[in-house]
C-alpha positions as CSV (number, residue, x, y, z in Angstrom):
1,X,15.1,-14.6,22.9
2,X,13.3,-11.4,24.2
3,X,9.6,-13.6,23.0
4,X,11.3,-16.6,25.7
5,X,12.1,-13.9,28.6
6,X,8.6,-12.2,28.0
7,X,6.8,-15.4,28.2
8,X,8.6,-16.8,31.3
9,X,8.1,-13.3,33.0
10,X,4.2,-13.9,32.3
11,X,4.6,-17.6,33.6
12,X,6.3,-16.5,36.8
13,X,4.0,-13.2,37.6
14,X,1.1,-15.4,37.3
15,X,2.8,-18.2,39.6
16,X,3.0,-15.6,41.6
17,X,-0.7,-14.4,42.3
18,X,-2.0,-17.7,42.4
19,X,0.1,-18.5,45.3
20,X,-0.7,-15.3,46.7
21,X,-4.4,-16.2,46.5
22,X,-4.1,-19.3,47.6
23,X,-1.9,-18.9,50.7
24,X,-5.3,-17.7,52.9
25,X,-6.9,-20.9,51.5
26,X,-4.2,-23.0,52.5
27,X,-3.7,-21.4,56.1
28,X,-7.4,-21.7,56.8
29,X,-7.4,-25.3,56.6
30,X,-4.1,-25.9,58.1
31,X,-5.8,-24.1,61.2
32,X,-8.9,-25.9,60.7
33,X,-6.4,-29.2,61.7
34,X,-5.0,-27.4,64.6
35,X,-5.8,-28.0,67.7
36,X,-6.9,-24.5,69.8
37,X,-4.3,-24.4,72.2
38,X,-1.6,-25.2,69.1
39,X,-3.3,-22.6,67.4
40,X,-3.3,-19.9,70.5
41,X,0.9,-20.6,70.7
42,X,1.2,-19.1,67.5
43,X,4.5,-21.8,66.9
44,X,2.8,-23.4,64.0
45,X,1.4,-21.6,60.9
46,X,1.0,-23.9,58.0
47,X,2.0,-27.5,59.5
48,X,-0.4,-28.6,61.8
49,X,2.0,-29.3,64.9
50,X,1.7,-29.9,68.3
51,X,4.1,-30.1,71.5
52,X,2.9,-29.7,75.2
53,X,3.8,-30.6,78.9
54,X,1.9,-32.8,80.7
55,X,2.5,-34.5,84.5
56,X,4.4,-38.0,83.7
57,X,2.3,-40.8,84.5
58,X,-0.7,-39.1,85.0
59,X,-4.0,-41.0,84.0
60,X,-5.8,-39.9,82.2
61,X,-3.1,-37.6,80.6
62,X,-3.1,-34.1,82.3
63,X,-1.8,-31.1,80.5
64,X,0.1,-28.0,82.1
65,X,2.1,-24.6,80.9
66,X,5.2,-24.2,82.6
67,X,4.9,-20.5,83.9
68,X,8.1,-20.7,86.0
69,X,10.7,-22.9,87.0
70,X,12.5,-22.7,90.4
71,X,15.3,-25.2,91.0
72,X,13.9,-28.4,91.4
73,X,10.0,-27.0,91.2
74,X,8.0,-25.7,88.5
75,X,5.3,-23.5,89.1
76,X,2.7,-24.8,86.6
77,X,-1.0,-24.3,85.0
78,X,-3.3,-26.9,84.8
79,X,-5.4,-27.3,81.8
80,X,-8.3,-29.4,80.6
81,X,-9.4,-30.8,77.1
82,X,-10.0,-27.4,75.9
83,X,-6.5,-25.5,76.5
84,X,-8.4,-23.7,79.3
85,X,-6.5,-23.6,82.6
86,X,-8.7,-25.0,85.3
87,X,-5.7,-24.4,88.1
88,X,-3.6,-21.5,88.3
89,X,0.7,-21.5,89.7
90,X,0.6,-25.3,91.1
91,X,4.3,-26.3,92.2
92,X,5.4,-29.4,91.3
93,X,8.6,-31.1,91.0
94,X,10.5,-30.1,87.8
95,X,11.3,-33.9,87.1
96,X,7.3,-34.9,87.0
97,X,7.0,-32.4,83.7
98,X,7.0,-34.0,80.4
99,X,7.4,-32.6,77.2
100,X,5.2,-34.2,74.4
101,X,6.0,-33.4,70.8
102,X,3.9,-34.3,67.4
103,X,5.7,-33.5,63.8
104,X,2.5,-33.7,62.1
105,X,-1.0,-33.9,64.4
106,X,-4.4,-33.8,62.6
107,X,-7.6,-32.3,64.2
108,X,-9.9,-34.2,61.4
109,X,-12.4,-34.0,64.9
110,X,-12.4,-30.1,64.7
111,X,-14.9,-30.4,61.4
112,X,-17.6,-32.6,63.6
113,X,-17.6,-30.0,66.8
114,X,-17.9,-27.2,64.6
115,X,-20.9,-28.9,62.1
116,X,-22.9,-29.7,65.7
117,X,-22.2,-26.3,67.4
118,X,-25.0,-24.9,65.4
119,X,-27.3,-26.2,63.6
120,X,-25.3,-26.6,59.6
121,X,-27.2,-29.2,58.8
122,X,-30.3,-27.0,58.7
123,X,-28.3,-24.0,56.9
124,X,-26.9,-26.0,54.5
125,X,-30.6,-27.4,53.3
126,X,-32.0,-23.9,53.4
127,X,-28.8,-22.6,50.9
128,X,-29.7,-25.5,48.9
129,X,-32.9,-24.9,48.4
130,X,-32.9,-21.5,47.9
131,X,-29.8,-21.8,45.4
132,X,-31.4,-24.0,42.9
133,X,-34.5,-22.7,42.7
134,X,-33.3,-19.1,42.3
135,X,-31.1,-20.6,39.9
136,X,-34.0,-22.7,37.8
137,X,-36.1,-18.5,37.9
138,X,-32.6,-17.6,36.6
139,X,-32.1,-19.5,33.7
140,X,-36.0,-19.1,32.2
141,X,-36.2,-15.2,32.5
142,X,-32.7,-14.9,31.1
143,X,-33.4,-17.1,28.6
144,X,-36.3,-15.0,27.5
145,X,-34.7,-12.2,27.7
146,X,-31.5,-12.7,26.1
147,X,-33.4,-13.8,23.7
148,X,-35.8,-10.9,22.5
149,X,-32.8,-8.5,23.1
150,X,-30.6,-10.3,21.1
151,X,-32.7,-11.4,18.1
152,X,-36.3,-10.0,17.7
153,X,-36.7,-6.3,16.6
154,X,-39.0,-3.9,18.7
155,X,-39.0,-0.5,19.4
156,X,-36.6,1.0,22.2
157,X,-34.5,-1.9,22.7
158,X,-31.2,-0.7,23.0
159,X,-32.2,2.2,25.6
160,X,-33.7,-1.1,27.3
161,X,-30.8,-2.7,27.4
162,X,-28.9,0.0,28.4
163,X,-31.2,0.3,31.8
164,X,-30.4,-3.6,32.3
165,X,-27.1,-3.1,32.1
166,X,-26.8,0.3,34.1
167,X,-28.7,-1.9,37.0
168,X,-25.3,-3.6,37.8
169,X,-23.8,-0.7,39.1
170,X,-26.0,-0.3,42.0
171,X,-24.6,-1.5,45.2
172,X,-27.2,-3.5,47.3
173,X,-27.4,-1.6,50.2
174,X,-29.0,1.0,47.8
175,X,-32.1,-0.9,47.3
176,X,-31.9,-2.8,50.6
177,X,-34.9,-0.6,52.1
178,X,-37.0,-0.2,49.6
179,X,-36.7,-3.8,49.0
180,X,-37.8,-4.6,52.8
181,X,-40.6,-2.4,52.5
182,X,-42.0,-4.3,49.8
183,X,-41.8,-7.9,50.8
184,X,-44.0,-6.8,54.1
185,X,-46.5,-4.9,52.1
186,X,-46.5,-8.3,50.5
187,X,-46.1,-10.7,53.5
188,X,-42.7,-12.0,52.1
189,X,-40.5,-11.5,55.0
190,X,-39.1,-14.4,57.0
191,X,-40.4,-16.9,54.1
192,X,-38.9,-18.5,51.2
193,X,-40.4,-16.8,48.6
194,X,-38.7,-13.5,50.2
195,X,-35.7,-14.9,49.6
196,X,-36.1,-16.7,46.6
197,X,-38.3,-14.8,43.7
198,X,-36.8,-11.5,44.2
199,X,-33.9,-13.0,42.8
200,X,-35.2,-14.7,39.8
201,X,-33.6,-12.2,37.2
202,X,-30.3,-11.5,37.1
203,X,-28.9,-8.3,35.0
204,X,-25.2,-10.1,34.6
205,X,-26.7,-13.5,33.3
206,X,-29.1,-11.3,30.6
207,X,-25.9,-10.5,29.2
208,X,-24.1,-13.5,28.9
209,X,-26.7,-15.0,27.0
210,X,-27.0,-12.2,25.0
211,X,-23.7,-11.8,23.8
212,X,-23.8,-16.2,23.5
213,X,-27.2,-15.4,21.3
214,X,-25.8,-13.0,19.2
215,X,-22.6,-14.8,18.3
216,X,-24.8,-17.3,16.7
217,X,-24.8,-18.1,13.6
218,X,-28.4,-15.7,11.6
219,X,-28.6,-18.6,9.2
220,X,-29.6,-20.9,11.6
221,X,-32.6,-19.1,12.7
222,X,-33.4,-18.2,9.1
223,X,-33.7,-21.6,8.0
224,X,-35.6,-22.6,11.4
225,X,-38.1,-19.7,10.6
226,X,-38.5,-20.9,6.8
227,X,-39.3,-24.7,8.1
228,X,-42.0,-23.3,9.8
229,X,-40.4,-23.3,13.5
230,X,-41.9,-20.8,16.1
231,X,-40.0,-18.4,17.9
232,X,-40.6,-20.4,21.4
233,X,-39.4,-23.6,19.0
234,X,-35.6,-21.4,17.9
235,X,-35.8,-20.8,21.3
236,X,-35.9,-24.3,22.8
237,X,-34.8,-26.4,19.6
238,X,-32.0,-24.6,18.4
239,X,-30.5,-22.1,20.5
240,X,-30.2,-23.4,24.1
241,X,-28.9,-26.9,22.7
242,X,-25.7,-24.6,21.2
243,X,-25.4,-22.6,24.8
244,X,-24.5,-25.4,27.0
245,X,-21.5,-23.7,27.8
246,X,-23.1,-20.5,28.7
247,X,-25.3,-22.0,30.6
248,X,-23.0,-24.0,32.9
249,X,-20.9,-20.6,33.4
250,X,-24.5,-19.2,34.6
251,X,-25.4,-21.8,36.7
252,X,-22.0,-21.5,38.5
253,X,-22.0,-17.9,38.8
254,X,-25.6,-17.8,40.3
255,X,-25.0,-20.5,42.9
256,X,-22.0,-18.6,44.2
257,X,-24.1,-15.9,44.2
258,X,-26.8,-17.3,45.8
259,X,-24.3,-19.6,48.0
260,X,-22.2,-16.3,49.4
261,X,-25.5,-14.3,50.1
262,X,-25.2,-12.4,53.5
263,X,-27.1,-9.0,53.4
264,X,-30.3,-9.9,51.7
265,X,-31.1,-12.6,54.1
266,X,-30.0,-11.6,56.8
267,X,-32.2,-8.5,57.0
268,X,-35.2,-10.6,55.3
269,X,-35.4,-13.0,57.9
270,X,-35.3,-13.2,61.1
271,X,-36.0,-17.1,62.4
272,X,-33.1,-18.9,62.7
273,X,-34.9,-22.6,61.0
274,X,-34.4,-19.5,57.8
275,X,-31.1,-18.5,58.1
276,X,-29.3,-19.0,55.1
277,X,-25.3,-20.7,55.2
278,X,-23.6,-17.6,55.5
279,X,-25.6,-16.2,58.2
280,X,-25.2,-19.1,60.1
281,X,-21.5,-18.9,60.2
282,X,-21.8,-15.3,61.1
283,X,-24.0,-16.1,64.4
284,X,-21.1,-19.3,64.7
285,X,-18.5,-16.8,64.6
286,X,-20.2,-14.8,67.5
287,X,-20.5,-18.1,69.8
288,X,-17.2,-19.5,68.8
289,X,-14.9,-16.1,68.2
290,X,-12.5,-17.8,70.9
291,X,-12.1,-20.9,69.1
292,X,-10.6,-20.3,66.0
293,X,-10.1,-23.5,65.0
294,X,-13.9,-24.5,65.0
295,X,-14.2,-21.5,63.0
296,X,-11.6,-22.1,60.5
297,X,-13.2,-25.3,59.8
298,X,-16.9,-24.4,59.9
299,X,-15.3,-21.9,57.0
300,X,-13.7,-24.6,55.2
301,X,-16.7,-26.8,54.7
302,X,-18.8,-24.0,54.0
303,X,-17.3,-23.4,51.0
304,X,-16.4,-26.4,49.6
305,X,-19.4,-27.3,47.9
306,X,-19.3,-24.4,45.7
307,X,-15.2,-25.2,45.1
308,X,-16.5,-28.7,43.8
309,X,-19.0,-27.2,41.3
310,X,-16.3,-24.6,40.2
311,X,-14.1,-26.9,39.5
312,X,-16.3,-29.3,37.4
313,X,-17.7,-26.6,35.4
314,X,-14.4,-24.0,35.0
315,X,-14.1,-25.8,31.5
316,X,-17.5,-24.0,30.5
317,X,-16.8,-21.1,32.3
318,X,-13.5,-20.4,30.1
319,X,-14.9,-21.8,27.0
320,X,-18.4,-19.2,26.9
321,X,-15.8,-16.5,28.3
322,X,-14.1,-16.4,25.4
323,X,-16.7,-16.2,23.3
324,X,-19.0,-13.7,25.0
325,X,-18.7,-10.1,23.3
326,X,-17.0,-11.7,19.9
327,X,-20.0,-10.4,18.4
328,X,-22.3,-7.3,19.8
């Protein structure tokens, strides 16, 4: 009985934070389907709902807040397709105001003004571009790496390693200058290359394919090495066909990475044909901060993408989690 109680206690705590991180999730789209002058009411806050006045037989349709109503006139605002009042405390007859009410209304058009505000389309190739091949500089030099630290013997290792690993605990900002100071002694700001090939090793992936190579089985590479199979041939033949799962988990965690980069390129580049996803939605939330609506859905479809390759890939990620560190 006390196992049951424990069990449904761990069910119901973990219920718990997954709502809890997935109630901002769930209110950013719901605004992203808002329209702005639903949104600037502050009536609706996770149904997308709508109810406004508007003149009776107008044509087209002309919206108006009621400020004040005095007998049989109502001093009113007009408004345009915006929510912004165009004419201010307009008096009207009280029987010409109509009140419109939508249960459910859907702003799918929201997602198309914010993608043409700014230029997304460009931001999203540059992100692209710059994920996968920091990704493909990922994968080789921590394949290598791994690799020696995990299974070939040489002197100083382990201290090494230990320098890898103590590399993780050094916040960005740290290195930022230094960092800026080499890429324009080498001509590397405001390119690609600036913000791609610093970024080809990553301490975090070294260790997840160390711990992957490690948990492998020393008979396999012994029998390799007595058929006559080179080191490069283990490498290629034998060990990265058994790390599939590692290597998805990588992959993911480097394109989030490079996906939810904001410091690095935004003081590495400064043309805006460079900017990378996330800078580009910080210069859309400077020209949009009034409409939050655009901005909620510029947010939602920026991160999206990577959602979708979590997704497809969170059975790797838990099954080469649970086996990194079974063996150090």
């Amino acid at each position: 009985m006390r196992r049951y109680f424990g069990k449904t206690f761990i069910y119901l705590a973990l219920i718990a934070c997954g709502l809890f991180m997935i109630v901002p999730f769930i209110w950013m789209i719901s605004t992203a389907l808002m329209s702005q002058a639903e949104f600037n009411k502050g009536e609706s806050v996770f149904i997308p709902r709508e109810s406004y006045d508007i003149i009776a037989g107008s044509q087209p349709e002309q919206r108006i807040i009621v400020v004040k109503e005095r007998g049989d006139s109502s001093l009113v605002h007009f408004l345009n397709e915006e929510g912004k009042i165009t004419r201010e405390y307009v008096q009207i007859a009280s029987g010409r105001v109509k009140h419109i009410y939508k249960p459910i209304s859907l702003h799918w058009d929201n997602f198309i003004k914010a993608f043409k505000k700014v230029p997304f389309a460009r931001y999203f190739a540059n992100t692209i571009y710059v994920s996968f091949l920091s990704l493909l500089g990922v994968l080789v030099t921590s394949a290598f790496a791994a690799y020696a630290f995990a299974r070939m013997e040489f002197r100083g290792k382990d201290l090494l390693f230990l320098l890898f690993i103590s590399m993780v605990m050094v916040p960005e900002p740290i290195y930022l200058i230094s960092s800026y100071i080499l890429l324009d002694k080498l001509h590397w700001l405001d390119t690609y290359r600036g913000l791609i090939i610093p970024w080809f090793v990553n301490v975090f992936t070294i260790f997840l394919f160390r711990q992957h190579f490690k948990s492998l089985p020393k008979e396999l590479f012994d029998a390799a090495t007595i058929d006559g199979c080179s080191t490069f041939g283990i490498l290629r033949r034998i060990v990265l066909p058994l790390s599939k799962p590692v290597i998805a988990t990588a992959s993911v965690f480097s394109l989030i990475g490079s996906w939810n980069s904001f410091m690095w390129p935004l003081v590495m580049t400064d043309s805006p044909e460079k900017r990378l996803l996330q800078v580009g939605l910080s210069y859309f939330n400077a020209e949009a901060s009034a409409q939050t609506t655009l901005l909620m859905a510029a947010s939602t479809f920026s991160i999206l993408p990577i959602l979708v390759v979590f997704f497809l890939a969170q059975k790797q990620i838990i099954e080469s989690t649970a086996k990194t560190g079974l063996k150090d």
